[in-house]
C-alpha positions in Angstrom: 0.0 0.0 0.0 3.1 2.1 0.5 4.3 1.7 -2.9 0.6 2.5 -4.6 0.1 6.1 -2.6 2.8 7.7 -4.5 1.7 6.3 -7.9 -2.0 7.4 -7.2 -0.7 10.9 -6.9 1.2 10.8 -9.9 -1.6 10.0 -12.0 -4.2 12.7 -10.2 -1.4 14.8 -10.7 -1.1 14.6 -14.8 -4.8 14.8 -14.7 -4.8 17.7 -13.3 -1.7 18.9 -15.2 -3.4 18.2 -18.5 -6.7 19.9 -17.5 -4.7 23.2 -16.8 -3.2 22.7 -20.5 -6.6 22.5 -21.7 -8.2 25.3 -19.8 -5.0 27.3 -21.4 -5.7 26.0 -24.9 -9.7 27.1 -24.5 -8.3 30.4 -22.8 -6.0 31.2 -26.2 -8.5 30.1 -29.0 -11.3 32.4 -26.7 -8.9 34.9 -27.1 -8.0 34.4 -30.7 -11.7 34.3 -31.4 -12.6 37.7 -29.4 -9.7 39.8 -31.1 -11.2 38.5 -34.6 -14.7 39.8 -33.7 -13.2 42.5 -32.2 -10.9 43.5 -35.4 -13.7 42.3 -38.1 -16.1 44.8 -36.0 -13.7 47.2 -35.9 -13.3 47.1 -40.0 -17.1 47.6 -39.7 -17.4 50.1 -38.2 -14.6 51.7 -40.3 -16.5 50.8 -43.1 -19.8 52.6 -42.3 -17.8 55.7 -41.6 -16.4 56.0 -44.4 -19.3 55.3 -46.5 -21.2 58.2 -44.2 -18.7 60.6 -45.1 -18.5 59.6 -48.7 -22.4 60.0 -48.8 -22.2 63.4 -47.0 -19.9 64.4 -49.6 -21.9 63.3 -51.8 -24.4 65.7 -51.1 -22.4 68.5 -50.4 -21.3 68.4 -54.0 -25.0 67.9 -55.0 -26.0 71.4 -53.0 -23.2 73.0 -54.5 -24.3 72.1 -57.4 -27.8 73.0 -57.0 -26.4 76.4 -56.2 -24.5 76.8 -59.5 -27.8 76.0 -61.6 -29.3 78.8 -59.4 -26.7 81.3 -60.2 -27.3 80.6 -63.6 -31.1 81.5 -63.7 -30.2 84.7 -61.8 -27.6 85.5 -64.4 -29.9 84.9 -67.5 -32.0 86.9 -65.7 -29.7 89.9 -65.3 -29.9 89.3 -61.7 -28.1 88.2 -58.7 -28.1 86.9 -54.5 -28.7 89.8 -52.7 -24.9 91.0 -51.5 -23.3 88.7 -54.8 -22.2 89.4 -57.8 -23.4 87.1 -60.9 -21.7 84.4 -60.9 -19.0 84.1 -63.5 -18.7 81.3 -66.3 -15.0 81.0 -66.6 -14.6 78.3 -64.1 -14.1 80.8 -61.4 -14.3 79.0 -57.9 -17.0 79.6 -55.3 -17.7 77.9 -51.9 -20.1 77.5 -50.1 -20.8 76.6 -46.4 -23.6 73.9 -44.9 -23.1 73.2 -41.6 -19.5 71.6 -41.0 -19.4 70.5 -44.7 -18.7 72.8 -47.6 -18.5 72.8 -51.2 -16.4 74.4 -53.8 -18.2 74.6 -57.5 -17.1 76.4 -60.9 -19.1 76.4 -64.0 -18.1 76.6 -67.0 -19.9 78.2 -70.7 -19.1 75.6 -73.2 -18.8 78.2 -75.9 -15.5 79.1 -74.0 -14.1 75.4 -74.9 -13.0 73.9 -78.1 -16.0 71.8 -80.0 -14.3 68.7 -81.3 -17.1 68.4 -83.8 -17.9 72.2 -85.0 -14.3 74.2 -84.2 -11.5 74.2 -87.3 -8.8 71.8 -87.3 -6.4 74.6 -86.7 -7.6 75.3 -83.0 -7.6 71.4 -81.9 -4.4 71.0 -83.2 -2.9 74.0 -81.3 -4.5 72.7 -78.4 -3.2 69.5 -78.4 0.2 70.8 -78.9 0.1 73.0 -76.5 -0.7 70.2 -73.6 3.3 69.9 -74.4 3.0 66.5 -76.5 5.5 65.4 -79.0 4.8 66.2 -82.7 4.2 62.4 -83.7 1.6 62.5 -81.1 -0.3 65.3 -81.7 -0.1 64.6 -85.4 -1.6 60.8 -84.5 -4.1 62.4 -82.1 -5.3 65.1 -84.1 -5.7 63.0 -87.5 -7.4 60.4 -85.8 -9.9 62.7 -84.4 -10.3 63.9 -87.5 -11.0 60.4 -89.1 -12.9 59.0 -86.1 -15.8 61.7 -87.4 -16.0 61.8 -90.8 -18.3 60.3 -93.0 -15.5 58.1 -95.1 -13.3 55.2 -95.0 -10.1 57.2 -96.2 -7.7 57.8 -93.3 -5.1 60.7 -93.1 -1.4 60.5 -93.1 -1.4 60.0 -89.3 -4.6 59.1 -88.6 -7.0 55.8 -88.6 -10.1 54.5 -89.6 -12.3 50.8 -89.5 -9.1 48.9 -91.2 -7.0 50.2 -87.9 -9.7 49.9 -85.1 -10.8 46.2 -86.5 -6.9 45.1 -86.1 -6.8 45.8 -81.7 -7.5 43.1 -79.6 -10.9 43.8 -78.9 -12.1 45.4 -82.2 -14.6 47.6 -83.6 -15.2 50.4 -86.2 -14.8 54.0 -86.7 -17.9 56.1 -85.5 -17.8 58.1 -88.5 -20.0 60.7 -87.1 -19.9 63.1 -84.7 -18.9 62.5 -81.2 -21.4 62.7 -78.2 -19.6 62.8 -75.6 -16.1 63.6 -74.9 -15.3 60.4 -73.3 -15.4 58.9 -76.3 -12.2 60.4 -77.2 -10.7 57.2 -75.5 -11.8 54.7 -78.4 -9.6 57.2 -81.1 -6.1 56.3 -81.5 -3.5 57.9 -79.8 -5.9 59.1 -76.8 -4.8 57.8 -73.4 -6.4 58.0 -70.0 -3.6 60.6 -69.5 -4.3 62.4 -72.1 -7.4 62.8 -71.6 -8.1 63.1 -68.0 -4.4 64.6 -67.2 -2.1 63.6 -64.2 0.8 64.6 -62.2 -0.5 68.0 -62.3 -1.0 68.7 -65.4 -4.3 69.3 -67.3 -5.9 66.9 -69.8 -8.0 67.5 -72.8 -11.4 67.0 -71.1 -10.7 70.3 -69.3 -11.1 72.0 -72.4 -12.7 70.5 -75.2 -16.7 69.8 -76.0 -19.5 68.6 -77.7 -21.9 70.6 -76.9 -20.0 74.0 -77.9 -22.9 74.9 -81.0 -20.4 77.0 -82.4 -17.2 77.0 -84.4 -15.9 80.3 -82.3 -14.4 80.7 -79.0 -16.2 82.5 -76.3 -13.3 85.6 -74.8 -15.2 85.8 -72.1 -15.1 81.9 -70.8 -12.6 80.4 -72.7 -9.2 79.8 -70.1 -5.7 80.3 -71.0 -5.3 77.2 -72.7 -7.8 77.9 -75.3 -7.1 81.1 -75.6 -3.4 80.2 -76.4 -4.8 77.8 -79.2 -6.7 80.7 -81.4 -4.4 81.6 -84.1 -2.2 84.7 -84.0 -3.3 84.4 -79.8 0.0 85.8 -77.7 0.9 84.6 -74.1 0.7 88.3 -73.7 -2.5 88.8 -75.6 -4.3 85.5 -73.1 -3.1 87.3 -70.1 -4.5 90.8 -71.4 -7.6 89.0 -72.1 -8.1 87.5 -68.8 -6.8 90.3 -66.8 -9.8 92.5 -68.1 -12.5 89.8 -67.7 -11.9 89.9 -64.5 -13.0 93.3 -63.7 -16.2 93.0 -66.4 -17.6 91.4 -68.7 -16.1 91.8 -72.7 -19.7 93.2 -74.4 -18.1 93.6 -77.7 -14.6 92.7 -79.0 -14.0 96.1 -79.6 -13.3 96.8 -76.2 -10.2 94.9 -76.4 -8.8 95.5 -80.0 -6.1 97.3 -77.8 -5.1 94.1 -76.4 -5.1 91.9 -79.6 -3.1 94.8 -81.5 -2.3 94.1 -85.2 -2.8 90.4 -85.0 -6.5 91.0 -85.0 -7.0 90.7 -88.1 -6.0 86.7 -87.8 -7.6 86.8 -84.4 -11.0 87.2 -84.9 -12.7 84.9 -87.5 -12.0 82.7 -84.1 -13.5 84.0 -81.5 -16.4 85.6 -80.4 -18.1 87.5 -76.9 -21.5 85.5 -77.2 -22.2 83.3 -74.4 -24.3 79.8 -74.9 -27.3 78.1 -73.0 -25.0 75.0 -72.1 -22.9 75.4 -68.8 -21.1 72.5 -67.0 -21.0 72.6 -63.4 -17.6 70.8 -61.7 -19.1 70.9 -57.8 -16.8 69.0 -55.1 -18.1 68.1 -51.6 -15.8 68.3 -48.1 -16.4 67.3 -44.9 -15.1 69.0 -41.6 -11.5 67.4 -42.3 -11.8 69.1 -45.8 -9.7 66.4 -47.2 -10.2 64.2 -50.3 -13.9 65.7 -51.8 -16.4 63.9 -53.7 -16.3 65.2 -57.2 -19.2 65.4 -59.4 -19.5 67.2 -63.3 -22.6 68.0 -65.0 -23.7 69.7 -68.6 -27.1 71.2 -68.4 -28.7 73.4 -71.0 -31.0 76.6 -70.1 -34.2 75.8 -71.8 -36.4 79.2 -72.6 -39.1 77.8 -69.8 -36.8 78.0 -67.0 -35.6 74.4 -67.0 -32.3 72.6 -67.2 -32.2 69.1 -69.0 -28.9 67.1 -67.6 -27.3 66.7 -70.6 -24.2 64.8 -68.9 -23.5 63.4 -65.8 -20.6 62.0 -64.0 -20.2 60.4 -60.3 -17.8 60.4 -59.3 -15.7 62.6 -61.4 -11.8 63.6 -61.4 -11.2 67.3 -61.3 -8.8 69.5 -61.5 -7.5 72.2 -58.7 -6.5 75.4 -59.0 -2.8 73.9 -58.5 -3.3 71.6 -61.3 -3.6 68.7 -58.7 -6.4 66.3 -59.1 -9.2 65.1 -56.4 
């Protein structure tokens, strides 16, 4: 009995040894399980704030934009806010404050852009070149655009029709036709998201082209420096002359600034023009309190004679441009 007391003691002892293990082992998955709920809640909840702010943004953008279409009825109307100005259609930025969110929104008079169906080839080709492309490229880009519209087969030197398109991977043919919207510029060859859109800092063609323009002249009183710069016989002097006085009033006839275009006139003005256009887009973007990465939203709309606005294009999200050239 001597010799069995010690080997009793051993044995209760491993039992209780290996139920401490196993309380240890049910102690570490409990744990493992409760910081996984507590991190996959955690990403939840993350995840709903974000999406609240985005919303928010959302609609910040949506009021500023609200606001812009208002402006617009005031100014056809040869009125304004009481203690505002008009509002100005040369992508001039305004804010606006609701609550802790705000909203900066520019509009824009697409008479003051270049028409890629209706302006001469001259003015898209100086404005392609001027976005600082090589020759080859502008050349390829300009051509194409060129072909991508017209009614034939018959491609210029640089530029492509069906016979190209049908080659890519996933093919298809030449519109030939006009375009409808300017995102469309993407299917033409030679016309990258870059291109088009921009990046590191530096504008893209969408900030300045149309297809809604209605005319085959460039509005002075909308049109931004980088249109300007593409009218023929147009000076980096002459651009900043131009904008410099727009910004105190509004050119009413083109004589008031024959000063400014001096004897290149003459080669200036079968270009351009001081008549503004029904069709605005609106670039509004949303903040928050933090102010920091905005929801962007662009919009055409055209300024029907019974005070309404048909949405001629829409984009939600959309990338636009700061004042710094930066993108949001």
């Amino acid at each position: 009995m001597k010799r069995t007391v010690p080997f009793v003691k051993v044995i209760i002892g491993s039992r209780r040894g290996i139920a401490l293990l196993t309380v240890l082992w049910v102690l570490a998955i409990l744990m493992v399980i409760v910081f996984s709920f507590s991190f996959a809640t955690r990403t939840e909840i993350q995840a709903t704030l974000s999406f609240k702010e985005g919303l928010e943004k959302k609609f910040l953008a949506e009021a500023g934009m609200e606001r812009a279409i208002l402006e617009l009825f005031y100014r056809k109307q040869n009125l304004s806010l009481e203690g505002s100005d008009p509002w100005k259609t040369d992508g001039t930025a305004y804010s606006g404050q609701l609550g802790e969110g705000s909203y900066t929104v520019k509009v824009f008079d697409e008479s003051g852009k270049v028409d890629i169906n209706s302006h001469p080839e001259v003015i898209l080709r100086n404005l392609v070149a001027n976005l600082g492309l090589e020759e080859e490229t502008v050349n390829t880009i300009v051509d194409s655009i060129l072909d991508w519209k017209d009614a034939d087969d018959f491609h210029r030197l640089q530029g492509a029709e069906s016979d190209y398109y049908q080659s890519l991977a996933n093919p298809y043919k030449a519109k030939n036709a006009p375009f409808e919207t300017v995102e469309e510029l993407l299917l033409v060859k030679g016309v990258t998201p870059r291109i088009l859109y921009g990046g590191d800092k530096k504008k893209g063609l969408i900030h300045f082209i149309t297809v809604q323009g209605k005319s085959n002249k460039v509005n002075l009183n909308a049109a931004p420096r980088e249109v300007l710069l593409a009218v023929p016989g147009m000076t980096v002097a002459m651009a900043e002359g131009i904008l410099i006085y727009r910004q105190e009033q509004e050119i009413k006839n083109i004589q008031e600034i024959m000063g400014i275009l001096g004897d290149q006139q003459a080669l200036i003005l079968p270009f351009v023009t001081v008549a503004s256009s029904t069709t605005f887009t609106i670039e509004s973007m949303g903040f928050t309190k933090s102010k920091q990465a905005g929801y962007g939203l662009r919009a055409t709309i055209s300024l029907t004679g019974d005070n309404k606005s048909p949405c001629l294009y829409f984009k939600s999200p959309a990338l636009l441009m700061e004042k710094d050239g930066s993108s949001e």
